[in-house]
C-alpha positions as CSV (number, residue, x, y, z in Angstrom):
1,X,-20.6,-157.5,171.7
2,X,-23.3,-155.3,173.0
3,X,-26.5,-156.1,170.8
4,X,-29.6,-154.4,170.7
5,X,-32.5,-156.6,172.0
6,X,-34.1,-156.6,168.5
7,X,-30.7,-158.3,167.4
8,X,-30.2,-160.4,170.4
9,X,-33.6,-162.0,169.3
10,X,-32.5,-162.4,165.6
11,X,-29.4,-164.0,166.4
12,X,-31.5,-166.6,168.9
13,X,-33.6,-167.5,166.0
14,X,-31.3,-167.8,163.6
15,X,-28.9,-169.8,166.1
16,X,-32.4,-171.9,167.1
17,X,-33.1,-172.6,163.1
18,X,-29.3,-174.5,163.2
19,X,-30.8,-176.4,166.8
20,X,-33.2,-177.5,164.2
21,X,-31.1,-179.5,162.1
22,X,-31.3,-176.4,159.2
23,X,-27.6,-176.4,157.6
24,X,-28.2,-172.5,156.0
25,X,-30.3,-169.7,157.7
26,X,-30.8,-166.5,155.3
27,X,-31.2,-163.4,158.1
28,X,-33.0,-160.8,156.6
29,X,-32.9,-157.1,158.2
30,X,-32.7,-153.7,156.3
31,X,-30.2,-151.7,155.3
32,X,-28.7,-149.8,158.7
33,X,-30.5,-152.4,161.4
34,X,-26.8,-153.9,161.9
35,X,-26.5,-157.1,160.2
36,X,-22.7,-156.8,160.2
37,X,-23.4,-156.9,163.5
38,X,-25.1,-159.9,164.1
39,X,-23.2,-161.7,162.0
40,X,-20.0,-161.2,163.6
41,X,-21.9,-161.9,167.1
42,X,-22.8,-165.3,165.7
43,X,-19.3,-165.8,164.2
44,X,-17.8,-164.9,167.6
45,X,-20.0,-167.3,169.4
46,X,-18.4,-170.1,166.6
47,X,-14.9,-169.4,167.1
48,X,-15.6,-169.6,170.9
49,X,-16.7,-172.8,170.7
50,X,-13.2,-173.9,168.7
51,X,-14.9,-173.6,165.5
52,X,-13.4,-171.8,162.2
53,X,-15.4,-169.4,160.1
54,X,-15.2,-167.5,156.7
55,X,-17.1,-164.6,155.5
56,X,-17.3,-164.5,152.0
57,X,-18.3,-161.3,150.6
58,X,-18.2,-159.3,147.1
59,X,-16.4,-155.9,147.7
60,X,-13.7,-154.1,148.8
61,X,-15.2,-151.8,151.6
62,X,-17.4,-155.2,153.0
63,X,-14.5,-157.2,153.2
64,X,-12.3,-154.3,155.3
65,X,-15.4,-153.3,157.8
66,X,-15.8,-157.1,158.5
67,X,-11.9,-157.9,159.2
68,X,-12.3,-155.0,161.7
69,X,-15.5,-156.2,163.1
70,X,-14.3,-159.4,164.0
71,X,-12.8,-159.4,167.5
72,X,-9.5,-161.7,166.8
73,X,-6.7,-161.9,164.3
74,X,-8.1,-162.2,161.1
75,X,-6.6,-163.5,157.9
76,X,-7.9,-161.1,154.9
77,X,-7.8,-162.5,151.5
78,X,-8.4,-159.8,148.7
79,X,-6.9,-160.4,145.2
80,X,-3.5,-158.3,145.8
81,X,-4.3,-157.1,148.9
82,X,-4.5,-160.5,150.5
83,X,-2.7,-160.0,154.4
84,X,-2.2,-161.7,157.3
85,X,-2.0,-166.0,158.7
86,X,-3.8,-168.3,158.7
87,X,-6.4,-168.2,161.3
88,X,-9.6,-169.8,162.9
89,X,-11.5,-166.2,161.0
90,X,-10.7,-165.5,157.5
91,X,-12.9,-162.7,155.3
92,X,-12.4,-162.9,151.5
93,X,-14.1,-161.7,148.1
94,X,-16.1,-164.4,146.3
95,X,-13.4,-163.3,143.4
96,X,-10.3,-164.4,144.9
97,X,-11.5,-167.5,146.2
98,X,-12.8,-168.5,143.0
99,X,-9.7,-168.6,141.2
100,X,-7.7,-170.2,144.6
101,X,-6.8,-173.6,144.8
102,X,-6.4,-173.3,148.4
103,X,-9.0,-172.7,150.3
104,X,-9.6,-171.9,154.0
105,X,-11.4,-174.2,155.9
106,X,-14.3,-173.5,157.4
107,X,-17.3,-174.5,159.7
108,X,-19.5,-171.7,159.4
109,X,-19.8,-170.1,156.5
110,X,-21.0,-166.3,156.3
111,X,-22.2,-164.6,153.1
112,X,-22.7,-161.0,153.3
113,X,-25.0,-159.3,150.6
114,X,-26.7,-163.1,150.6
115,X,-29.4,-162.1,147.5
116,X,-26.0,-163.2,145.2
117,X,-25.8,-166.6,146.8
118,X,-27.6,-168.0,143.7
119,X,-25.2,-167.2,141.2
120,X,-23.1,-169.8,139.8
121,X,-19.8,-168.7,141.2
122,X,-21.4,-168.8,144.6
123,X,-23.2,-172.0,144.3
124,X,-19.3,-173.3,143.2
125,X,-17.9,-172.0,146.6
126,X,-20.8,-173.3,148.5
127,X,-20.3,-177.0,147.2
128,X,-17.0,-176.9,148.8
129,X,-18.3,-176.7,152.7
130,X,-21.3,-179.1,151.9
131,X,-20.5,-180.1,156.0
132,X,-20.4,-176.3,157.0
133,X,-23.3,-174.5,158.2
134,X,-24.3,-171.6,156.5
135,X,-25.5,-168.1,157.6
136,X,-26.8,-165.6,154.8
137,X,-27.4,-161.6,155.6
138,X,-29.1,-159.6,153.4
139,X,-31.7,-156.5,153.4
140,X,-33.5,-157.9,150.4
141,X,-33.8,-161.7,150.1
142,X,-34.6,-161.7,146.1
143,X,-31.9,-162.1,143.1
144,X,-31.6,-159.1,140.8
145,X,-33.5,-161.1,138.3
146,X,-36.3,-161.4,140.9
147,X,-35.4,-165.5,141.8
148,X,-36.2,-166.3,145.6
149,X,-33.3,-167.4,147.7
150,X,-34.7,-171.4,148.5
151,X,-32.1,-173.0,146.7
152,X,-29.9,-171.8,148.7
153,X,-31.1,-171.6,151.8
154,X,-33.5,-173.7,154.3
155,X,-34.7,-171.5,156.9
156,X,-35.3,-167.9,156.7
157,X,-35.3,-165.5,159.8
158,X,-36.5,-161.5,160.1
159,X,-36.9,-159.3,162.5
160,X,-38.1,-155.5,162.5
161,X,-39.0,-153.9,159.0
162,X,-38.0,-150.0,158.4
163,X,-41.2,-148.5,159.6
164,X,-40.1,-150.6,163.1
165,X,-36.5,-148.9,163.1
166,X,-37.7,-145.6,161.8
167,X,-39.9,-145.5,165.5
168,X,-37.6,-146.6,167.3
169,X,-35.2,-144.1,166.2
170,X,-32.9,-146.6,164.3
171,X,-33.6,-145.2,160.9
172,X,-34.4,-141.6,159.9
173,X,-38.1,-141.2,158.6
174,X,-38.0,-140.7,154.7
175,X,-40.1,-138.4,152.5
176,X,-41.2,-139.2,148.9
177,X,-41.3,-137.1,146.0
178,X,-42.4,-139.0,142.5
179,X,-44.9,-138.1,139.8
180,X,-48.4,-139.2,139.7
181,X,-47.7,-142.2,137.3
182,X,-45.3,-144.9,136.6
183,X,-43.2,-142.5,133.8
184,X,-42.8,-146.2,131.8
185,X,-38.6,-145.2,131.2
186,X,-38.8,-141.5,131.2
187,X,-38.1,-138.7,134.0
188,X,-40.2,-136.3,135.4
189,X,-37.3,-133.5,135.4
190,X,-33.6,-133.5,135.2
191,X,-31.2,-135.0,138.0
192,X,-29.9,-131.6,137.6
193,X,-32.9,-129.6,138.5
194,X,-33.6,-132.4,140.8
195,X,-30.4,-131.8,142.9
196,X,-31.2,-128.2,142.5
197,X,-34.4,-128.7,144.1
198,X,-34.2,-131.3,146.8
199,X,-30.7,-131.2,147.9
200,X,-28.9,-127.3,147.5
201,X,-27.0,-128.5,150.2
202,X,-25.5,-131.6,149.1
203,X,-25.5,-135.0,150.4
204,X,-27.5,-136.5,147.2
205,X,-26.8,-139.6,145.5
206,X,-27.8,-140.4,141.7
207,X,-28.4,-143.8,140.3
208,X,-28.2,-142.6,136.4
209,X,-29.4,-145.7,134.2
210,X,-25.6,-146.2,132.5
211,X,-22.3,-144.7,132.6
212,X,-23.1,-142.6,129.2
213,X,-26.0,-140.9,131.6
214,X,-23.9,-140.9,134.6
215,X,-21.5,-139.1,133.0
216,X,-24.0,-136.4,131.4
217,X,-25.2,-136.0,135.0
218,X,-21.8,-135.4,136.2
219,X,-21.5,-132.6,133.6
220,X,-24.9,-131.0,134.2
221,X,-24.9,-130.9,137.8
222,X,-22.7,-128.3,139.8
223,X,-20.4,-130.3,141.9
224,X,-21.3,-133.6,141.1
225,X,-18.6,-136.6,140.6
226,X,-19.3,-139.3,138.7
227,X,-18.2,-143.3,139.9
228,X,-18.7,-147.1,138.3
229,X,-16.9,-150.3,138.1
230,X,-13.9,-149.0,136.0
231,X,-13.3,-145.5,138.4
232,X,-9.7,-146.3,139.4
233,X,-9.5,-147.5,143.3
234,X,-7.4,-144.6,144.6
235,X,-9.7,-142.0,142.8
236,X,-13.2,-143.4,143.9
237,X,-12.0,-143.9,147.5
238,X,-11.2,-140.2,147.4
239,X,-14.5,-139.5,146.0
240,X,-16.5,-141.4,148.4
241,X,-14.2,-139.7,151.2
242,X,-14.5,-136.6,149.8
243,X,-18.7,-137.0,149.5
244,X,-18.6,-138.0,153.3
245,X,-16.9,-135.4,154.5
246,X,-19.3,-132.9,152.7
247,X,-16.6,-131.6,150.0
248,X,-17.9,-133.3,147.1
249,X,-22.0,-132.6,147.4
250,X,-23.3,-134.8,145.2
251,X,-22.2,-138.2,143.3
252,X,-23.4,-139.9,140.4
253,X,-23.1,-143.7,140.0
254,X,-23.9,-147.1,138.1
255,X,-24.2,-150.0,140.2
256,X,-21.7,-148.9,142.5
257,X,-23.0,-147.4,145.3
258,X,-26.5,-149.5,145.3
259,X,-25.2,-151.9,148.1
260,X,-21.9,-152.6,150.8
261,X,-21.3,-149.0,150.9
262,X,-22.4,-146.5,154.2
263,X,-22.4,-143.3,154.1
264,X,-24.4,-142.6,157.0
265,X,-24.2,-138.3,156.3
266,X,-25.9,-139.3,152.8
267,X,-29.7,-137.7,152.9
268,X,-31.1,-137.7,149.4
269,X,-32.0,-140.8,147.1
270,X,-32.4,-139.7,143.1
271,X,-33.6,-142.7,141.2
272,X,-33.2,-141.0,137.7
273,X,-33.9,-144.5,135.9
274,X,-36.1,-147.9,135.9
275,X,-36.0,-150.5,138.6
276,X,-37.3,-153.7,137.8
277,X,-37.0,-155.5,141.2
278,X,-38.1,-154.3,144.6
279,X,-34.8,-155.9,146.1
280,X,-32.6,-152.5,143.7
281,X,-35.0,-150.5,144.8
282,X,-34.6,-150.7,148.6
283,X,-31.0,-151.1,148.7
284,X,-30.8,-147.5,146.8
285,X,-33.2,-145.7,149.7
286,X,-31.4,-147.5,152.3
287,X,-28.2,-145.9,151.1
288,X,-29.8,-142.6,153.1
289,X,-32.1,-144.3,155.5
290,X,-28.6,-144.3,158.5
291,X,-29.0,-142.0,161.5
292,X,-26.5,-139.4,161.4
293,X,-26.1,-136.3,164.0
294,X,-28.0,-132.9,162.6
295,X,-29.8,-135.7,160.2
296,X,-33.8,-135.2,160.6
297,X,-34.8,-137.0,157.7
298,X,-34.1,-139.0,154.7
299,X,-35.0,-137.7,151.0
300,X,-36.2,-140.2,148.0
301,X,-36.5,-138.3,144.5
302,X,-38.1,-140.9,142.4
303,X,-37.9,-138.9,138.9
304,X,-39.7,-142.3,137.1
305,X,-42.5,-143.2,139.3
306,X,-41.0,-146.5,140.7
307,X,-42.8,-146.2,144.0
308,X,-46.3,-146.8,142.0
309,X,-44.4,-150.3,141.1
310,X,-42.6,-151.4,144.6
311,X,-44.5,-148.9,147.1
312,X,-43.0,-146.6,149.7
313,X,-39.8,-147.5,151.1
314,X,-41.1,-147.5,154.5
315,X,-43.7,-150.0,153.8
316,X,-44.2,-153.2,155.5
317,X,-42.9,-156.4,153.0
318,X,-43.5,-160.1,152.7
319,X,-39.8,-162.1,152.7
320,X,-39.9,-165.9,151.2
321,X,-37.7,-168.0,150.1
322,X,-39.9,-169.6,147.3
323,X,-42.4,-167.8,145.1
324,X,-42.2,-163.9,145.5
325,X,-39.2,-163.3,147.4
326,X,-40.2,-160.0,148.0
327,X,-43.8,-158.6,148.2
328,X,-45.9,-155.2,149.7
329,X,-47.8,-156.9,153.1
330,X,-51.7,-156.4,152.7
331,X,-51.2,-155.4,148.8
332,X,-54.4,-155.6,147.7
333,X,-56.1,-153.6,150.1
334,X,-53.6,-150.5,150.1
335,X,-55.1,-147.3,148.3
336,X,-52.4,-146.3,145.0
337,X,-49.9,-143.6,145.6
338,X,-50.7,-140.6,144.7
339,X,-49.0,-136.9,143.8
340,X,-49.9,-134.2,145.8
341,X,-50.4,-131.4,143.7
342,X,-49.5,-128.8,145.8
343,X,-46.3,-129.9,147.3
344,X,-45.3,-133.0,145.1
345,X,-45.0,-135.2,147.7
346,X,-45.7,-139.0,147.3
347,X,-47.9,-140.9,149.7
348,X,-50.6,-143.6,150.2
349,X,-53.9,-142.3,148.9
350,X,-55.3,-139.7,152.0
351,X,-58.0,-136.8,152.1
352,X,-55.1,-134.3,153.2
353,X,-51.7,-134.1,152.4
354,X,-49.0,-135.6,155.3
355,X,-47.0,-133.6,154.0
356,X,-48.0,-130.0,153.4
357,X,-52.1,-130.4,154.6
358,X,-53.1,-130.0,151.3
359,X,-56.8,-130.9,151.3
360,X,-58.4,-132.8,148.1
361,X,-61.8,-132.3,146.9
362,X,-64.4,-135.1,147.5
363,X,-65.1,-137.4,144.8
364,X,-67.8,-136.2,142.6
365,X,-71.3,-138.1,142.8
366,X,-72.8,-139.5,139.8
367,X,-75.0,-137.2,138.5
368,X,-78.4,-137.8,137.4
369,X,-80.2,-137.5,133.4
370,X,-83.4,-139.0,133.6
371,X,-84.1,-141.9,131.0
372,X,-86.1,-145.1,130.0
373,X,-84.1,-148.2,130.5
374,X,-84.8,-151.0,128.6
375,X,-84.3,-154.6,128.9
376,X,-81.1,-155.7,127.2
377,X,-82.5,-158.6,124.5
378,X,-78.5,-160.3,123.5
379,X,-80.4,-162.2,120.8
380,X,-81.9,-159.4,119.3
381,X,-78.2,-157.5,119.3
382,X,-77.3,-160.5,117.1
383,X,-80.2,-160.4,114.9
384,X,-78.1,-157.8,112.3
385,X,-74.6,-159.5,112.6
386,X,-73.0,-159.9,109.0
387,X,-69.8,-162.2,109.4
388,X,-66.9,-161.0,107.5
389,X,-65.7,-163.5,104.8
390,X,-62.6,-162.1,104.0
391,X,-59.8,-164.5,104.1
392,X,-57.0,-162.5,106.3
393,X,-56.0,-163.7,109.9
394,X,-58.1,-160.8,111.5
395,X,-61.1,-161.9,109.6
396,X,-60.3,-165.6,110.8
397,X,-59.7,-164.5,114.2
398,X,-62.8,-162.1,114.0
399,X,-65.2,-165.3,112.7
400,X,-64.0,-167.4,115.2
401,X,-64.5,-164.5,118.3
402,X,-68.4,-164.4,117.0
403,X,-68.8,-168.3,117.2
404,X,-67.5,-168.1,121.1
405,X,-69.5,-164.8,122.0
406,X,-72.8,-166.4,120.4
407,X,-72.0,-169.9,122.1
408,X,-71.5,-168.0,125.3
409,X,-74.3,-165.5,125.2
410,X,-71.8,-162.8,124.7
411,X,-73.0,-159.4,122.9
412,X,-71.6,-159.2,119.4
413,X,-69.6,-156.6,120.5
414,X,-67.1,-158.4,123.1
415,X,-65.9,-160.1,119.2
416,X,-65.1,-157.0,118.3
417,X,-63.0,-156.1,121.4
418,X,-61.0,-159.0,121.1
419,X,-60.2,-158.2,117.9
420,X,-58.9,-154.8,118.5
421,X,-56.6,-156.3,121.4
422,X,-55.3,-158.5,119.3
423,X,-55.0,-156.4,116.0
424,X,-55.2,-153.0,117.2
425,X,-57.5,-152.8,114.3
426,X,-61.3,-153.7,113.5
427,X,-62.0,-155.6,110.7
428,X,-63.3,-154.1,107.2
């Protein structure tokens, strides 16, 4: 296989973590850097050296790509679509080898879309090839429920983030558009008006919050189709083909087209709903982040603000196994996003716009009303305290706020603030 160098030296490490005496090596690389790729490399090297390997993964079009990635016979095992013999290679769906009593066997095993491996069917599979090693491959090593990966894995390798690939002409560069704030669950405009204004020539995809939304979407929007988990196969594999080849300009979706789809013509990213996790987040831009010929750029529409929550998608991240598995590198010093206000675009706090050249105005100075200051006497502030006797929890709470603020030298008045945090009240 001809590998780029940037994934020759991800294979070495990963295959230098196994030298190590690690048993499972999570290989983290985003969306459109190949990791298909480089996992069929290592699998090859494996069944060149007389060993057998199976790639689990979790859907339909992953399980295909890989059987044809894979440079020998290989058995397929896919509910009712299961095919071919035994062999040294066999790709299957976590589903159907749940429910098998036979199972291949195996010395490496591959698990594609890795940030499931904690789930309990997974950790089931994974008990039977205790002896195997094990290679992971995802874009985003964090759950859905925001868990790192360590219990599942030992070692974890990465190579070049987004910004890396987007210089080096691997990914497309990607413009924001968001509001100014985190919307907190609501949208800034309609996926409708949206579509109308970002992508009049198609090639959008919309992540609606459930299928009742989706499906408003769909009806709102001029050409769009709508697809989730109960679309019938035949009909969403003519969607999808349809969207590719430009017919269909625009689909709508619930957790379908979030991860183990490419689409590499796609160019616009509407996030018309919230995103809890970083790891949902940027497997929905990578959806659009794929080179493609005539393809300039990527779009993200972020209707709710997420990006004031996870960043820009082509941010540098932090990837651990334990703790945070995802995190924004250099956090605390990066300025907040903001809005322009002339274009709309989203970006890192700047003096002119990236986008359009938009130049803000220079923060105001403090101005200047001459006064006396005085020296600021706490006892004297508590010289006029009356302490409420009333016998209700705010009162108690209040009583007790005023014996820490005098025992700490506290102003009067921080007894008061806690009260109203904790109330939303003060006291009579």
């Amino acid at each position: 296989m001809n590998l780029y160098p940037y994934q020759t030296a991800l294979v070495d490490e990963a295959r230098e973590a196994y030298r190590d005496g690690k048993r499972s090596v999570l290989l983290v690389a985003p969306t459109g850097s190949g990791k298909g790729t480089m996992g069929a490399a290592i699998a090859k090297m494996s069944i060149d050296r007389g060993k057998r390997v199976l790639w689990i993964a979790h859907r339909r079009e992953l399980i295909l790509d890989t059987a044809s990635r894979i440079p020998i016979p290989t058995r397929v095992l896919l509910g009712d679509e299961s095919e071919g013999a035994a062999s040294v290679a066999t790709v299957a769906s976590i589903q159907t080898l749940s429910v098998r009593d036979d199972w291949p066997e195996a010395d490496l095993v591959v698990w594609d879309e890795a940030h499931h491996c904690a789930a309990r069917t997974y950790r089931e599979v994974s008990e039977r090839y205790p002896r195997a090693h094990h290679l992971g491959l995802t874009a985003t090593p964090e759950r859905a429920d925001g868990k790192p990966l360590g219990g599942a894995f030992e070692a974890l390798v990465s190579g070049p983030q987004i910004p890396d690939l987007i210089a080096d002409d691997r990914l497309v560069p990607v413009e924001t558009w968001a509001p100014p704030t985190d919307m907190e669950g609501r949208l800034a405009m309609t996926p409708a008006d949206a579509v109308a204004r970002y992508a009049p020539d198609g090639g959008a995809i919309i992540y609606a919050k459930n299928r009742r939304h989706a499906r408003k979407i769909a009806d709102e929007t001029p050409g769009c189709h709508y697809v989730d988990g109960d679309t019938p196969k035949d009909e969403r594999d003519w969607i999808l083909a349809a969207f590719e080849n430009g017919t269909i300009p625009t689909i709508a979706n619930v957790n379908i087209l979030t991860e183990g789809w490419d689409c590499p013509s796609a160019r616009v990213c509407i996030i018309a709903r919230g995103v809890s996790h970083p790891s949902t987040y940027l497997q929905m831009v990578g959806r659009v982040l794929r080179t493609h010929p005539g393809k300039t750029h990527a779009t993200l529409v972020d209707l709710g603000g997420v990006v004031h929550r996870h960043g820009l998608p082509d941010e540098y991240r932090v990837w651990n196994l334990r703790g945070k598995g995802i995190r924004l590198r250099g956090v605390k010093a990066l300025p907040p996003v903001r809005q322009c206000p002339a274009c709309g675009a989203a970006f890192r706090s700047a003096a002119v716009c990236p986008r359009c050249g938009y130049q803000f105005a220079p923060p105001e100075l403090p101005k200047v009303s001459k006064a006396e200051l005085h020296r600021v006497d706490v006892a004297k502030a508590w010289e006029n305290v009356t302490v409420p006797q009333g016998s209700s929890r705010a009162h108690t709470f209040y009583r007790d706020m005023l014996m820490v603020a005098k025992r700490k030298g506290y102003k009067p008045g921080w007894a008061k603030g806690m009260l109203y945090r904790e109330f939303g009240r003060w006291c009579p």
